[in-house]
N, C-alpha and C positions, 0 to 999 in steps of 0.2 A: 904343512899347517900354516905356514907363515906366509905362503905366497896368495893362501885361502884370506887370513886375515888382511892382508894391502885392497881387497877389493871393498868395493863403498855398498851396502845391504840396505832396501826400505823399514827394516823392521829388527828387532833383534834377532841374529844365525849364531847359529853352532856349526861347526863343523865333525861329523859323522864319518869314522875311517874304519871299515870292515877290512878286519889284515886277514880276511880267511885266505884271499888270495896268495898270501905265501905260503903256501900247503903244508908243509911238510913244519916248518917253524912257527905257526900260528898253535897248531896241533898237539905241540909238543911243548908248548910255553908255560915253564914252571913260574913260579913265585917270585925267585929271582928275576927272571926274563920280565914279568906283568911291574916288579917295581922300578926295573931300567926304565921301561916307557913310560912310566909315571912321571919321575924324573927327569926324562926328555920332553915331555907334555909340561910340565909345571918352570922349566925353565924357557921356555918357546914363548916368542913375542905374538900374540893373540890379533894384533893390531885390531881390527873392527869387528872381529868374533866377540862373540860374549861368553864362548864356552868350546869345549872341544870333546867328543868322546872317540873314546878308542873301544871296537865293541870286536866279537867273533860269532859267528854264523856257520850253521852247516847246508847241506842240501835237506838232509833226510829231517830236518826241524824246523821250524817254525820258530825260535826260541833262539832273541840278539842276547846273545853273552857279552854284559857289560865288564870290560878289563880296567880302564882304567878312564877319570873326566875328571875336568876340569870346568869348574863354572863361574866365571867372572858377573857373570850375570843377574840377575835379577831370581829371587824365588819362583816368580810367574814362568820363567824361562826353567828353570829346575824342575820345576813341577813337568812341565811339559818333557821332561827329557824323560823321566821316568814315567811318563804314559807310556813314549814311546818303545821303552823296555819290555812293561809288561803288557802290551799288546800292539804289537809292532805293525799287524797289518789294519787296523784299523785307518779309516777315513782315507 
């Protein structure tokens, strides 16, 4: 997240990090586990992000499972994260 954040963006970015990819530990990530990464999100230097989420995804769905965000950013920038929630394939 932080190496995301050092680069320079024309407009305001968030950074988007689907952990499906750890299979087995995405899958199984209780309450405990989703508040660790909150805590490691909420203490992480954002540098030029304006926001970061941490989401989960499967094959058989359509449907980004938001786990944990952080949003430095502007409302207009919020708004737009939670479009991308609840209809992710759009545009």
């Amino acid at each position: 997240m932080e190496d995301k954040g050092k680069k320079r963006y024309e407009s305001p970015s968030i950074a988007v990090v689907d952990i499906s990819r750890l299979g087995e530990t995405s899958r199984l990530l209780d309450a405990d586990g989703i508040a660790r990464y909150q805590h490691v999100l909420d203490a992480c230097n954002l540098g030029n992000l304006r926001g970061a989420l941490l989401v989960r995804t499967t094959l058989a769905s359509r449907v980004i499972e938001p786990l944990c965000v952080r949003m430095d950013g502007s409302e207009e920038l919020s708004a737009l994260v939670v479009q991308l929630i609840a209809n992710p394939y759009s545009g």
